[in-house]
Each structure stands twice: as C-alpha cells, then as structure tokens.
Legacy VTK file of the C-alpha trace (Angstrom):
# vtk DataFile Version 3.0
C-alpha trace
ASCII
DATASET POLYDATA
POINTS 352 float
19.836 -33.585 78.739
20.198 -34.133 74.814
20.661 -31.967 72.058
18.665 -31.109 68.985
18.997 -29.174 66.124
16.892 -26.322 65.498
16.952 -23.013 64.032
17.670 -20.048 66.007
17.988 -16.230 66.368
21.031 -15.044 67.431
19.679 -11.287 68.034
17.276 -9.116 66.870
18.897 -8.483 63.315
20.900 -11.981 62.968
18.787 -14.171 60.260
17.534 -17.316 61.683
20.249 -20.165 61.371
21.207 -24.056 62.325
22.176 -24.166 66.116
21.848 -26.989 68.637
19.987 -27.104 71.389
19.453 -28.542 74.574
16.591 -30.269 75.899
16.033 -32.218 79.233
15.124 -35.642 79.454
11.555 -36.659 79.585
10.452 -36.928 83.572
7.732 -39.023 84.680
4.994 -37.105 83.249
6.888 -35.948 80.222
5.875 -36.259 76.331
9.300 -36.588 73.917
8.350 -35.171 70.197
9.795 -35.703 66.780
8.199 -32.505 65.510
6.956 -33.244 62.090
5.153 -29.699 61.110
5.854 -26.152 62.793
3.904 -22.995 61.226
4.804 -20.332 61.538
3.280 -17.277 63.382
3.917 -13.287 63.115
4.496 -13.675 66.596
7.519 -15.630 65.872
8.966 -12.666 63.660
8.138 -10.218 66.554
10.097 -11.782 68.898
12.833 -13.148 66.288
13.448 -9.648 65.998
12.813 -8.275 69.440
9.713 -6.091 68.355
7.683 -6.440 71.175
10.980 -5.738 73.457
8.704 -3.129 75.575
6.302 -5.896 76.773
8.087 -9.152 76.109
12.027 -8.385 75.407
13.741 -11.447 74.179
16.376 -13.627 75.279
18.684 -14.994 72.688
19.504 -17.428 71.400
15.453 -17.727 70.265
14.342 -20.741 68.482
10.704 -19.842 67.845
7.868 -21.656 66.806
3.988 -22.712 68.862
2.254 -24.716 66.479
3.940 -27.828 66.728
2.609 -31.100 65.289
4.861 -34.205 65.908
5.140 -37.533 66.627
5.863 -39.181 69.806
8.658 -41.326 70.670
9.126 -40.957 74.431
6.729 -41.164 77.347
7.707 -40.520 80.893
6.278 -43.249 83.574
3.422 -41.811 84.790
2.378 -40.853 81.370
-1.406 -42.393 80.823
-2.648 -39.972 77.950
-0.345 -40.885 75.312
1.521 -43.610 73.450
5.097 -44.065 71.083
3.799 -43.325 67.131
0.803 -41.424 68.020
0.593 -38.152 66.506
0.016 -34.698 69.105
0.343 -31.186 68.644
1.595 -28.738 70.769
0.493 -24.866 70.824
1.402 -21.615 72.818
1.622 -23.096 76.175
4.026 -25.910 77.525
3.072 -25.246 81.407
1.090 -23.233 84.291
0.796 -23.687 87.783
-2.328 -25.909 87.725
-3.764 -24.802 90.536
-4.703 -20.770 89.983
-8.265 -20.086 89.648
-7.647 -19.269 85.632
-5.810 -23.293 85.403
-9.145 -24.399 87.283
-11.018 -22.381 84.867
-9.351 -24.581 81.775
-8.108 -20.582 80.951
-3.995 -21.830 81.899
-3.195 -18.701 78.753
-4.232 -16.390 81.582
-2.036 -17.877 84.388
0.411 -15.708 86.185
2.946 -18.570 85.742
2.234 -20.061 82.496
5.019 -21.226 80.364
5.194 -19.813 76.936
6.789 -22.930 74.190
9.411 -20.058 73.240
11.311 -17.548 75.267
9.705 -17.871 78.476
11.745 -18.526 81.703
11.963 -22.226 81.687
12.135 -23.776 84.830
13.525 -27.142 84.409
16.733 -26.228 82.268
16.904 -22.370 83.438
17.403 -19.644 80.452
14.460 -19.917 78.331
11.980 -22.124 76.516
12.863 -22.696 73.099
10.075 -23.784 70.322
9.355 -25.940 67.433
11.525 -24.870 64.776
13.551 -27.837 65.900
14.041 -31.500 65.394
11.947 -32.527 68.804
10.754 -30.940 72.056
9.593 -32.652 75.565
6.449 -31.669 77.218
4.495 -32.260 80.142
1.566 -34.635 79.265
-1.033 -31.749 80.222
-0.058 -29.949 77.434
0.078 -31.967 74.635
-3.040 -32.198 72.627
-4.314 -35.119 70.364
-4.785 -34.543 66.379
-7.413 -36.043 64.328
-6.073 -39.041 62.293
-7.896 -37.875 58.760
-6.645 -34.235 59.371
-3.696 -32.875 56.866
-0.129 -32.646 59.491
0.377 -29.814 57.664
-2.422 -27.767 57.831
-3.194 -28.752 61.389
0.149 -27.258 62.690
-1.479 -23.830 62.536
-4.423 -24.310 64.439
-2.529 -24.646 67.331
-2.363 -20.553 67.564
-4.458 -19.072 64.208
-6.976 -22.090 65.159
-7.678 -21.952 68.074
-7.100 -17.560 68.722
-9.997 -17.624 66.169
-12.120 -20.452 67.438
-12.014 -19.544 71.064
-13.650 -15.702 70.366
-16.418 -17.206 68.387
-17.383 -19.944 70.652
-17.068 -18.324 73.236
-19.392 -15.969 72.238
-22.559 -18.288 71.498
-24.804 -19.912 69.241
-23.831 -17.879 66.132
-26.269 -20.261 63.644
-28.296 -18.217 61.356
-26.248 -14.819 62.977
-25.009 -12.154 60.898
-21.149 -12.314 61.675
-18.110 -10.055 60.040
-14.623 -11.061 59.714
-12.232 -8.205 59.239
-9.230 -9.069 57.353
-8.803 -12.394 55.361
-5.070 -13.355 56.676
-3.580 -16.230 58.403
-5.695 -15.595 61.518
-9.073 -14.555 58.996
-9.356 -16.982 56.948
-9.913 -19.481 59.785
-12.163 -17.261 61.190
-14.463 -17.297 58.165
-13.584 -21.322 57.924
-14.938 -21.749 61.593
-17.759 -18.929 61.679
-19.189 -20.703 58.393
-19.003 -24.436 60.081
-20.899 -23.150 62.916
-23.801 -22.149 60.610
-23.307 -18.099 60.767
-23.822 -15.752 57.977
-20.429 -15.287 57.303
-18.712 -11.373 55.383
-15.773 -10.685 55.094
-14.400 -6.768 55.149
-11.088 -6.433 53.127
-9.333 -3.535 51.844
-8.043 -5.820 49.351
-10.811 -6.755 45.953
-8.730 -9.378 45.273
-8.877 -11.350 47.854
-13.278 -11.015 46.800
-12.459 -14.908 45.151
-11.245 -16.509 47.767
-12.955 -15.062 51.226
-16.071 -17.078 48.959
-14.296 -20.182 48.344
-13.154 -20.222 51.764
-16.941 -20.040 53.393
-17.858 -16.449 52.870
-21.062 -15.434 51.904
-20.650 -11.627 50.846
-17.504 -9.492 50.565
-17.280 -5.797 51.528
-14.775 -3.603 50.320
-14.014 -1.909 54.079
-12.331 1.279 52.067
-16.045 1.505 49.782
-18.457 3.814 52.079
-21.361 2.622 49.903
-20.645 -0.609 50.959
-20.601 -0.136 54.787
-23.561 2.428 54.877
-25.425 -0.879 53.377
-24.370 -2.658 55.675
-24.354 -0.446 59.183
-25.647 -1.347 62.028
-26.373 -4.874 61.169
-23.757 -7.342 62.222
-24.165 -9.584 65.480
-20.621 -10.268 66.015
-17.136 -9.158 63.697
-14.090 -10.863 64.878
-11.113 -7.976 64.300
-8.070 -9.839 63.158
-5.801 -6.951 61.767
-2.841 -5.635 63.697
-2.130 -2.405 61.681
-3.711 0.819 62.840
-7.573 0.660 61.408
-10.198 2.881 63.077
-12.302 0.646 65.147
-15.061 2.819 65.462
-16.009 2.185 61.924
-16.548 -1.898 63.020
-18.376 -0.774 66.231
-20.826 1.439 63.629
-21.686 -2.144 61.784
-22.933 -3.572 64.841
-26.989 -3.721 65.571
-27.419 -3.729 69.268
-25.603 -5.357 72.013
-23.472 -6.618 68.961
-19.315 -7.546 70.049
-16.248 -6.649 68.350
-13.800 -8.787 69.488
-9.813 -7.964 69.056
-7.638 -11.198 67.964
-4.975 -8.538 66.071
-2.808 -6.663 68.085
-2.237 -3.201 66.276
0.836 -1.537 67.759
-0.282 1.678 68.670
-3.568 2.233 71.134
-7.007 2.380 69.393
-9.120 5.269 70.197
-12.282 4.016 71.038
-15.534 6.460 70.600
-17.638 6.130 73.831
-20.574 7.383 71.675
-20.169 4.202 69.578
-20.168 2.276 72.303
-23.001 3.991 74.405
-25.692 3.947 71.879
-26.702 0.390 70.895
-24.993 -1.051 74.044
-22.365 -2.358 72.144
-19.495 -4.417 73.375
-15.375 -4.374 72.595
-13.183 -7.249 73.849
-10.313 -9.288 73.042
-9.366 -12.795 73.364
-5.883 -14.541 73.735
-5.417 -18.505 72.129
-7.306 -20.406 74.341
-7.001 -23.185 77.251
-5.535 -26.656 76.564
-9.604 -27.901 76.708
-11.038 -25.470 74.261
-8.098 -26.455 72.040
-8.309 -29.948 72.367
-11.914 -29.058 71.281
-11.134 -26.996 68.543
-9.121 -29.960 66.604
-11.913 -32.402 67.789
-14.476 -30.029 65.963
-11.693 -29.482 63.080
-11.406 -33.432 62.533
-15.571 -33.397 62.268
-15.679 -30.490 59.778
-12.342 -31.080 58.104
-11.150 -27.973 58.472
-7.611 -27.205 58.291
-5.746 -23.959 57.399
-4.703 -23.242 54.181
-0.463 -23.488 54.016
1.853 -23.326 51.725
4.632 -26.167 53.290
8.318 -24.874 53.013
11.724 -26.462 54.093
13.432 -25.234 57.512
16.038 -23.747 54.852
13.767 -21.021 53.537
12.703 -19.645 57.086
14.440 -16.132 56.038
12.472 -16.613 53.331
8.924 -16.902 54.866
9.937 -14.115 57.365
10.514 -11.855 54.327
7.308 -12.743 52.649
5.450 -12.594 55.337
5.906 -8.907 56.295
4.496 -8.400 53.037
1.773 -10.659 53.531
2.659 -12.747 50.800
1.417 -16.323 51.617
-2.149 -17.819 51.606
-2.222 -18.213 54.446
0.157 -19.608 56.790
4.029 -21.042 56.121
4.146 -24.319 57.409
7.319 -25.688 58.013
8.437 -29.288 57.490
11.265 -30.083 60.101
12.292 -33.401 57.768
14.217 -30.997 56.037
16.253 -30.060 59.053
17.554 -33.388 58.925
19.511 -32.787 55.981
21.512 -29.994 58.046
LINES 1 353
352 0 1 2 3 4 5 6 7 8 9 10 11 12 13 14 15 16 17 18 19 20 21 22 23 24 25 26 27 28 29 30 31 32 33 34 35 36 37 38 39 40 41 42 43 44 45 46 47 48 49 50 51 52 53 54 55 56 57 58 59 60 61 62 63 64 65 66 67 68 69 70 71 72 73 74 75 76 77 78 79 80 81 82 83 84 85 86 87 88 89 90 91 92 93 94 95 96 97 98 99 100 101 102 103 104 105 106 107 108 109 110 111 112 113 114 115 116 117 118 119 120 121 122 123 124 125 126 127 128 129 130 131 132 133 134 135 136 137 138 139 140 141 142 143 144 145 146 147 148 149 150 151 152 153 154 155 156 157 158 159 160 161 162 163 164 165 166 167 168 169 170 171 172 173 174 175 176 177 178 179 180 181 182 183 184 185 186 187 188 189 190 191 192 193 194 195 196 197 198 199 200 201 202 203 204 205 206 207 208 209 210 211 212 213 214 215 216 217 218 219 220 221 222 223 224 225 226 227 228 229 230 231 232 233 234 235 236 237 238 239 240 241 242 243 244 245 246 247 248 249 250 251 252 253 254 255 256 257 258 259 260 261 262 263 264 265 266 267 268 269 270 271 272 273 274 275 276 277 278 279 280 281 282 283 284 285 286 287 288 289 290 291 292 293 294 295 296 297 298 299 300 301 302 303 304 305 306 307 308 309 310 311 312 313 314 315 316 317 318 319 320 321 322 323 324 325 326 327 328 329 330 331 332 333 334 335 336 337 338 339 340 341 342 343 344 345 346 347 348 349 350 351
C-alpha cells in the first residue's frame, strides 16, 4: 500500500478537505494513475453530503470523484492494454464480476457486484472505494479506458459520467439522423446531449424554463429552443418529437414530455428527480408511447463514446478550477451556476 493525497468528506456536513489516503499496490493486471483532470458530478455532492442515505448511505471518510482522466505511470505484469505516459480515463466503474450475464452483455453498470470508483465496498483494501479527487488511483486494466490524443484533458474528464449517461440513451435508441429529438434541460448532463444528438445528424430542441440559456442551446448544436413554461410553444410543438432525452432531477411533470411525443416516440430518464413521477397511463396508452431510463453505460459503449468524441471533437464545456475551490464548485453548483461542468485540475493538489 501507498498513500495519496486527496480531498475528502469527513461527514455529511464537514466541507471537503486535504486527507491522505491509502491505495494498494498495482497487482498483475493493475493500471497506477497520476490523475490529471477530475469533474465533478452532482452525484459527488449527493453522496459528499449523504443525500441519497436511503438508497446509497455513505461511508466516511468519502473522497469522491468518477470522471477521472490521468496519466499512467504503473502497469501490473500481465497488463497488455496499456503503457507508462499514455493518457486513460476512468469513469463510474472500477470492477464487476466479469462473468454475470449483464458483464457478458458489455452492461458491467448493471452487475450485482460492480464496484462503484467511490464509496463502494472495496474488496482489495476493505472499507470503501475512494475516487478521483486525489493525486492517483490504481485500477484493474478492464476498466480503464483510452482518450483521444487531440481531445482537450479537461473537457474529456466529464464524459466519463455526463458523456457517456447521455450518449448511451441516444445510441441506444437508433438511427436518430434526420429524427425530430428534444432535450429537456440544458445542464451539465444537456448540453452533451444536444452536443451528441446534433453529431448524430438529429433535429436537435431544446426545452428550458430558462430564455437565457435560448443563445447558447444554438451555439451548442440546437436547432430551435422552446420555452417548456410557454403553452403556445408546446401546443406547436405536441405530439411531434421521436425521442426527448429527460435530464432534469427536480420534480417536472412528465406527462407534459410524453404529450410531445408522435407515436411509439421514448422519453428516456437520465435525471433522477427525488420524489416519484406520476406517470398518466392515458399518455402512455394512446400513441403507444414509451418511458425508460438509462444508467452511464458499459466500459465498451464508453470506450466508444470517446472514440466517437475524438472523431467529432466533442468535449464538454468546463470551467477548470483548482482542488482548493471544491467548496466552492459544490456551492455553485446547487445553484447551477457553471456552464457546464467544474473540472478539477489535481496539479493543484500538489501544492497542498
């Protein structure tokens, strides 16, 4: 074992500060990462501060932190995949059984013993996992991803969650060229839903409650703007949507998205609201209409989502902060002030 700094959570209403950490020495099939680039995710606030303590309580200390980009400077033995100096990412997962029918499926999010990068039970050092808001992290080869050489570090740390949570849904769902699809909200996880709808040739709206965010949904990809709080607006509009990707978590009526559909359109959930949504069957029934969800995606689909991010040049749009003002971003982002995602450079830590 070694240690590392990193900043950490010492319970649900202790800011994040400098601890150190241990991590275990690469095995044979180990990656060793000077993490250069962390974002940072809502879901590290929620379980910073314990909100999701009903469904996924948290152990502290917590270092959070998925969307890890970093250099490597250790492989294990058996290691064929990767090499010293060559720059990986990490995302949401650092393990799974391998051998469940979701790991065959190249679905390991959806394995009954995958390994979370942050407070999940970790099986090699007991306690639990603790993420990239740190100096360096080891991995298991499976689950480290290559990045695209002409690619920003910076903005590619996020689409190892917001990337690939928004990617997945939409390819998943099938040619979308020439479709009609809706993006509701035009956050951290939005905006690269409109960046990746519009790449794959799709007619691309955004619905925001917000008119000045009218500006940049366009320069981002969009090709109209609703106003979601207009009813003009969405009476133009009903019934005529293919597919709307649902990234807000606050409490929004879904039936009103399942209205803009034409038929056998999908809403697909990528926010997770809080409370339950109550779901009209009548809005589903007529039209044949379909409501799903969709969690990150497998370490294939990811490595496919940078591959087709290094093609298109698509990155997310950050604003890049020092570890020191991580109290900061937290603060900020509750208010949804940042366009669009905080991304974290972990030289600074080096000054702690």
């Amino acid at each position: 074992m070694f240690k590392a700094k990193a900043y950490s959570a010492s319970s649900a209403t202790s800011p994040l500060a400098l601890d150190n950490i241990q991590r275990r020495e690469p095995s044979k099939r180990d990656v060793q990462i000077e993490i250069l680039f962390c974002g940072i995710c809502h879901s590290d606030l929620h379980t910073a501060r314990n909100e999701w303590s009903s469904v996924m309580p948290t152990t502290y200390p917590c270092v959070p932190g998925h969307e890890i980009v970093g250099r490597v400077i250790k492989v294990g033995s058996d290691v064929k995949s990767f090499n010293p100096d060559e720059i990986v990412g990490v995302g949401c997962l650092v393990d799974s059984d391998q051998s469940c029918p979701a790991c065959q499926a190249n679905v390991e999010q959806f394995c009954p013993d995958s390994t979370f990068t942050y407070n999940s039970p970790d099986k090699h050092l007991g306690g639990v996992t603790y993420g990239g808001y740190s100096e360096s992290i080891v991995v298991d080869e499976k689950f480290v991803l290559k990045v695209p050489g002409n690619l920003n570090l910076a903005g590619v740390a996020p689409l190892l969650c917001a990337g690939i949570t928004t990617y997945s849904p939409i390819r998943r769902w099938g040619d979308i060229k020439g479709k009609k699809v809706g993006v509701v909200g035009l956050g951290g996880l939005g905006h690269m839903g409109v960046k990746f709808a519009k790449a794959f040739g799709a007619h691309v709206v955004v619905f925001t409650t917000s008119p000045g965010k009218k500006d940049d949904a366009v320069r981002l990809g969009a090709d109209e703007v609703i106003i979601s709080t207009d009813t003009e607006q969405m009476k133009k509009h009903a019934g005529s949507f293919d597919f709307i990707l649902d990234t807000v978590s606050a409490d929004h009526d879904i039936n009103v998205y399942l209205g803009m559909l034409s038929m056998d359109g999908t809403v697909t959930l990528v926010g997770a609201p809080e409370k339950p949504l109550a779901v009209s069957a009548f809005a589903l029934i007529f039209g044949r209409k379909n409501l799903n969800g969709s969690l990150i995606g497998g370490l294939k689909e990811t490595q496919e989502m940078l591959d087709f991010c290094g093609e298109h040049n698509i990155t997310s749009d950050v604003e890049v902060i020092p570890i020191q003002k991580v109290n900061e971003a937290y603060e900020r982002l509750v208010k949804s002030d940042v366009k669009y995602r905080f991304s974290i450079d972990m030289a600074s830590l080096k000054a702690e």
